[in-house]
C-alpha positions in Angstrom: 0.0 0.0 0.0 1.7 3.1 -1.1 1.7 6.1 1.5 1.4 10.0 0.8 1.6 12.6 3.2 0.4 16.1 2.9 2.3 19.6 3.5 0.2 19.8 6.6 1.5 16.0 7.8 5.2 16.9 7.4 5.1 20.5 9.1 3.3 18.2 12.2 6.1 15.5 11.7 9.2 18.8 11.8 7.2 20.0 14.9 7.2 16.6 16.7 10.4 15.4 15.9 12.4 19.2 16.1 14.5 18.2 18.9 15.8 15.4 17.2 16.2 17.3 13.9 18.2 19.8 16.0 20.4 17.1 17.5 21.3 15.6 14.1 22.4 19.3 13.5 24.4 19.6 15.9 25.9 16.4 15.6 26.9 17.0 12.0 28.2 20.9 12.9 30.4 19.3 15.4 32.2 16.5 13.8 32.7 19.5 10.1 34.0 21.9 13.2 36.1 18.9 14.2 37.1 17.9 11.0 38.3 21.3 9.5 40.1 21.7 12.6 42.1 18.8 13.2 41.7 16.5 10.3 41.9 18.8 6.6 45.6 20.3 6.9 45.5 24.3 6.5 46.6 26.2 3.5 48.3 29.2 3.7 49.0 31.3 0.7 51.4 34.4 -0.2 51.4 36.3 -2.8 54.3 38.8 -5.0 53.0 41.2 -7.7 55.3 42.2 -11.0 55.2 45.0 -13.0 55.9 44.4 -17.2 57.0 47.7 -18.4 59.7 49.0 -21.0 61.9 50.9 -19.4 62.2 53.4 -22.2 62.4 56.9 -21.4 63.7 58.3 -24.5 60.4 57.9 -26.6 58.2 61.1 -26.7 55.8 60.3 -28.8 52.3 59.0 -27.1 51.3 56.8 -29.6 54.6 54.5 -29.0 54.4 54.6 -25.4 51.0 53.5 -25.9 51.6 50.7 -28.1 54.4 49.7 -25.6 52.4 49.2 -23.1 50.1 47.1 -25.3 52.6 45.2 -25.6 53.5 44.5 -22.1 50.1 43.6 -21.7 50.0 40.9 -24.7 53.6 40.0 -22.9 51.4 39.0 -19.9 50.1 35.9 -21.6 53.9 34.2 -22.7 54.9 35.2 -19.4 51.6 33.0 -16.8 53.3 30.2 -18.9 56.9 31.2 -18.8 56.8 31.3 -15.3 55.2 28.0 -14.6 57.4 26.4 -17.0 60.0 23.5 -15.7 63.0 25.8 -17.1 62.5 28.5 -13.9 60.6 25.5 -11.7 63.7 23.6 -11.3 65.8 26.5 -10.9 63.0 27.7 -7.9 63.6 24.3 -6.7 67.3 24.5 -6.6 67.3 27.5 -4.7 64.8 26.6 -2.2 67.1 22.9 -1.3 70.1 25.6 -1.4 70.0 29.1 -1.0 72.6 31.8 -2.4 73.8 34.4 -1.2 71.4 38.1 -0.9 72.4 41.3 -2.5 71.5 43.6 0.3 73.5 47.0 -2.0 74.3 46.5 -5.5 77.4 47.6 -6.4 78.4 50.6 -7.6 81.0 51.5 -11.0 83.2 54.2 -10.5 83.1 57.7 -11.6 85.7 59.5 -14.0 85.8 62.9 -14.7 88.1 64.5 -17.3 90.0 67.9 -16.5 89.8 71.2 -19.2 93.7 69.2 -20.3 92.0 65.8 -21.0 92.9 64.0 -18.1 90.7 61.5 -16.5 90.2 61.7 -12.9 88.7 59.7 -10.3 85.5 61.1 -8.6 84.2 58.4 -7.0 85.3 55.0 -6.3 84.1 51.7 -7.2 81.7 49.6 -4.6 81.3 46.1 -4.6 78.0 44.8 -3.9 77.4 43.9 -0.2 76.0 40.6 0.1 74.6 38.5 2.7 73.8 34.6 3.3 70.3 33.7 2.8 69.1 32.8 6.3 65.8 31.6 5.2 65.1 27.5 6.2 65.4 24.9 2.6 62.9 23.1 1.7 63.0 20.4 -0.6 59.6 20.8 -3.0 59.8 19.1 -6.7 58.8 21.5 -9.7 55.8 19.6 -10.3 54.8 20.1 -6.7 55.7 23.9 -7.0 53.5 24.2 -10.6 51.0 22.9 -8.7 50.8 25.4 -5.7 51.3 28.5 -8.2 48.6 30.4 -9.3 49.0 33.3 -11.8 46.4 36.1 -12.0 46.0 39.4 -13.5 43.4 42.0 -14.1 42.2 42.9 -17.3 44.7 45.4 -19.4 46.9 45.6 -16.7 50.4 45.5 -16.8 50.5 43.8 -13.3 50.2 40.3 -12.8 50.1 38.4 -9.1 52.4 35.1 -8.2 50.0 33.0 -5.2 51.3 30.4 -3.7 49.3 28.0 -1.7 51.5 25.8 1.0 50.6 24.2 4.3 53.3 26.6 6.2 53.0 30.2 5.7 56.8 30.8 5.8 57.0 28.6 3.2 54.6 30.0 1.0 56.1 34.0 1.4 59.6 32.4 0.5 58.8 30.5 -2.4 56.5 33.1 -4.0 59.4 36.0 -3.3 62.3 33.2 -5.0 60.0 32.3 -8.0 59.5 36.0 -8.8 62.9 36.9 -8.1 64.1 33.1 -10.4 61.6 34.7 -13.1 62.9 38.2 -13.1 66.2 36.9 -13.5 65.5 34.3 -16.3 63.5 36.6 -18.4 66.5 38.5 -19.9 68.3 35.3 -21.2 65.1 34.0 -22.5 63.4 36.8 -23.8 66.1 39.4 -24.6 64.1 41.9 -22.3 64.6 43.5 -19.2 60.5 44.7 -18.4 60.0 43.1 -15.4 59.9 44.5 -11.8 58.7 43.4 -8.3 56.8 45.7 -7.2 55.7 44.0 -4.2 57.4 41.1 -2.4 55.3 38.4 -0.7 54.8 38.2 3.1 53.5 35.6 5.4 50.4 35.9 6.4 49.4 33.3 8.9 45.4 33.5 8.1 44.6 30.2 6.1 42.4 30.6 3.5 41.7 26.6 3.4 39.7 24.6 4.8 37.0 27.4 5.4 35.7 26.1 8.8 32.9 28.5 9.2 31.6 27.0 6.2 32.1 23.9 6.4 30.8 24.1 9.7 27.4 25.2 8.2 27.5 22.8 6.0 27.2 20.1 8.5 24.5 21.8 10.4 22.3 21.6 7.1 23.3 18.5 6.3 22.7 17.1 9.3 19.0 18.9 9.8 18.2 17.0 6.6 19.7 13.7 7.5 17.4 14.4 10.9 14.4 15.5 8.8 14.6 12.6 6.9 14.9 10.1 9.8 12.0 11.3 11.4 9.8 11.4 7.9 11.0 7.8 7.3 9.8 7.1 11.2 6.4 8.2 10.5 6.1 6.2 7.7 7.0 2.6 8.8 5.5 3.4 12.2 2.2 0.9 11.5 0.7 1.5 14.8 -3.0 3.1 14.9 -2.7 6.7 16.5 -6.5 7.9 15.5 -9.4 6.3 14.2 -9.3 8.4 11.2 -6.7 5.8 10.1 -9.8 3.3 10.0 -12.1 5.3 8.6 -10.1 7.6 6.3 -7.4 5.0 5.1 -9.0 1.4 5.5 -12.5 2.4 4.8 -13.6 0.7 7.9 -16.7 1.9 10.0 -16.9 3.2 13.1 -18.8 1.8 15.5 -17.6 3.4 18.7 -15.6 4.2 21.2 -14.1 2.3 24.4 -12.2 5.0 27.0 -9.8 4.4 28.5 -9.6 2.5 31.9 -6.8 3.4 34.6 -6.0 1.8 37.1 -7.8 2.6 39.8 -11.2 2.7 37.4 -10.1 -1.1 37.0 -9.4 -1.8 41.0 -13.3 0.2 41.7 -15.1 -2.0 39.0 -13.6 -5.5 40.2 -14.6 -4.3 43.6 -18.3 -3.6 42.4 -18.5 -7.0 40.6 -17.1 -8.5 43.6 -19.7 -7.0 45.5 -22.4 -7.9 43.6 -21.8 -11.3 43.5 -21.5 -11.1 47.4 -24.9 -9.7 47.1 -26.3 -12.5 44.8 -25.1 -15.5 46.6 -26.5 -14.0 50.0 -29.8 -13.5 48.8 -29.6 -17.2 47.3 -29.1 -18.6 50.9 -31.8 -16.7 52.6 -34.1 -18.0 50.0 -32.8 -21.4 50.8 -33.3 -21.2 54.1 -36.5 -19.9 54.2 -37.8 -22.9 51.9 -36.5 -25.0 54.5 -38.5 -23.6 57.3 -41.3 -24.0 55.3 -41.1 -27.2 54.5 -40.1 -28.4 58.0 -44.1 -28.2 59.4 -45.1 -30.4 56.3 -43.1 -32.8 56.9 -43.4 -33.0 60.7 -46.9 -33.0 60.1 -46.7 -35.6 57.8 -44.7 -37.8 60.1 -47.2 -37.2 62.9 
């Protein structure tokens, strides 16, 4: 027999069964709290921005500069896939398992002036460039494993693109986004013949994760488990068989109804065994005075007869 149940029915089902519906709920938000918390290992993610301009200062006229800068833009393109392209991956890698040595000042040539007689002079000396030892910790990441935590994104006719990095330590992530720019920046001369790229801004750690989202997720399990408790408590009502009302028999089966019997507690069951007990006390009483009586009037008869 196939069962349907009205708008009505269900609302009346959701109101009966809410604090179990609520409990599912909770249940579920608990263990997606839990999970996102100390199961799903956080991402952190850092990202370095670069700038692709010519560095051409003699041009005057507008409509060159302007069609440089188309350029750069179009330039953009070669350079998402430049970047994520084994040749600078395996160099990122390299440095990352061991780092070089920091330029902390560049050097600086020295200057020579010439006298009114055509002598050259010295006016300032030359500088080497003051270096440093990276103190930054190595970490040993493959190039597929770095192509697969980069993410390149620009806006729209901009000459700007971003370098994100997703790891599971935020450290990590800052110091490989700043080394693949700074690997990129380096690379794109030899490979392109062009020297338009600056960092503009270098990539710092940032110790909010931005995966797993546990707020979400958290919801997530609430409404998943409201519905798993929703459907528990729909799928109780409908295998429940037992006869709650008697418009079950007359509504569903068809059946007539012929009355009602109340129900008896206990003490309405104790007061009418003691009124049918009584009553039979009654009966059996009257019975024996009856017998007796007949008896006594009998007796004279027979006396009488035996006389």
């Amino acid at each position: 027999m196939e069962q349907s149940i009205s708008l009505s029915q269900t609302i009346g089902i959701i109101r009966k069964h809410i604090l179990v519906i609520l409990i599912w709920g909770f249940i579920f938000g608990i263990g997606a709290w839990a999970l996102a918390t100390f199961v799903i290992t956080p991402k952190y993610s850092a990202e370095t921005q670069l700038l692709v301009s010519r560095k051409n200062t003699n041009s005057v006229d507008n409509g060159a500069q302007y069609a440089d800068q188309q350029a750069d833009v179009q330039m953009i393109t070669t350079y998402k896939d430049i970047i994520t392209n084994q040749v600078i991956l395996d160099k990122v890698s390299d440095e990352l398992k061991n780092p070089s040595t920091e330029i902390v000042k560049p050097a600086v040539k020295a200057k020579y002036e010439r006298t009114y007689t055509g002598k050259r002079v010295l006016v300032q000396a030359a500088k080497p460039a003051v270096t440093k030892q990276s103190s930054g910790r190595t970490y040993d990441i493959s190039a597929d494993q770095l192509k697969k935590s980069i993410k390149i994104s620009n806006q729209q006719n901009s000459q700007v693109f971003g370098v994100t990095v997703t790891m599971a330590d935020p450290e990590e992530a800052a110091r490989v986004a700043n080394i693949c720019a700074r690997v990129f920046k380096s690379q794109i001369k030899k490979i392109m013949a062009v020297n338009n790229v600056t960092i503009i801004s270098k990539a710092t750690v940032n110790k909010r994760k931005v995966a797993p989202r546990t707020g979400l997720l958290t919801v997530g399990g609430v409404l998943l488990g409201v519905v798993v408790g929703l459907m528990y408590a729909l799928l109780r009502e409908l295998t429940d068989r037992t006869v709650k009302d008697e418009t079950v028999l007359t509504d569903t089966l068809g059946l007539t109804n012929l009355g009602h019997v109340s129900k008896i507690s206990g003490q309405g069951r104790l007061s009418i065994l003691r009124g049918v007990s009584e009553g039979n006390h009654h009966d059996h009483g009257d019975k024996t005075v009856k017998a007796e009586g007949s008896s006594r009037v009998r007796e004279p008869k027979h006396l009488s007869n035996r006389v």
